[in-house]
N, C-alpha and C positions, 0 to 999 in steps of 0.2 A: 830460222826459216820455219814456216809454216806450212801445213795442207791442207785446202780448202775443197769442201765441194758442195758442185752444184747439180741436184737431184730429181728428175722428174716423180719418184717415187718415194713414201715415207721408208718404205724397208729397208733402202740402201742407205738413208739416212740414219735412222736406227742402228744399221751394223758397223757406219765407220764411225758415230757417235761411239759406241762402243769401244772402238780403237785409240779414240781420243781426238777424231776429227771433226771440229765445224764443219756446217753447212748450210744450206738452205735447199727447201723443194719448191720449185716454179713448172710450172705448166702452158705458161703464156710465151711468144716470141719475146714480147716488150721487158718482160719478169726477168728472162733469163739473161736479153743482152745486156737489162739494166747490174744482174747478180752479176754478171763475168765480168761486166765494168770496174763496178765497187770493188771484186775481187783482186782482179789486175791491179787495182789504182794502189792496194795494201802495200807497202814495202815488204812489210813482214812476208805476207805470204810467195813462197818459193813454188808449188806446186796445185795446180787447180786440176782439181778429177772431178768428170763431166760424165754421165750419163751416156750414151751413144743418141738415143732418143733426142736428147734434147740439142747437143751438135747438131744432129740434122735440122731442127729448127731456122739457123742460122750459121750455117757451112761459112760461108762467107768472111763473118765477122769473125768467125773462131778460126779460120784459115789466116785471116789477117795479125790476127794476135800471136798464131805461131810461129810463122813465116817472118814478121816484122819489131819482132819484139825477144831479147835474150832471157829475160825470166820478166810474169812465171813460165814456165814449163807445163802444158796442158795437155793433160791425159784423158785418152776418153777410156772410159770403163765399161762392162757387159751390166745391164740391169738384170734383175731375174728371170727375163725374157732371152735374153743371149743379146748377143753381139749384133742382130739384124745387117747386118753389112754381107757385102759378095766374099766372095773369097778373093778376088784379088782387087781387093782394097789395100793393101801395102805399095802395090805397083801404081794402082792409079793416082795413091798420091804422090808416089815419087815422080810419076813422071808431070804430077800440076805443078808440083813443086819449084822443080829443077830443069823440067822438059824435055827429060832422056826416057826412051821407052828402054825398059829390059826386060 
């Protein structure tokens, strides 16, 4: 198994190159749903780490991938900017997810 990612910025792509991870940077909706596609369709690849920035592009389509799909496994990462999310972003997706509030 592999880990792919997909990058709105060269930097994060530089530091997990360095680690030994593929990637690609997209900046476009079309770019990135078309990279999560190609990403997902890989057998090989086991884990896709995403940007946070670029998730929000396409919430939807990256909701649908993790909710409807047992690998890959999609991770969203902090760019050098942070995390841009609320703080109770863990709850809100628990309760998209499943539809329990806690």
């Amino acid at each position: 198994m592999k880990i792919f990612l997909i990058s709105d910025n060269i930097d994060t792509q530089i530091g997990m190159r360095l680690a030994g991870i593929e990637g690609v940077v997209v900046h476009e909706r079309e770019d990135f749903k078309r990279a999560l596609q190609d990403a997902a369709a890989d057998a090989e690849t086991g884990i896709i780490l995403i940007t946070v920035k670029l998730s929000q592009l396409a919430p939807e389509y990256v909701a649908e991938i993790k909710l409807n799909r047992r690998l890959p496994l999609i991770v969203e990462i902090p760019d050098r900017h942070g995390m841009g999310k609320s703080d109770d972003f863990i709850t809100k997706y628990v309760r998209e997810a499943i539809g329990l509030k806690i």
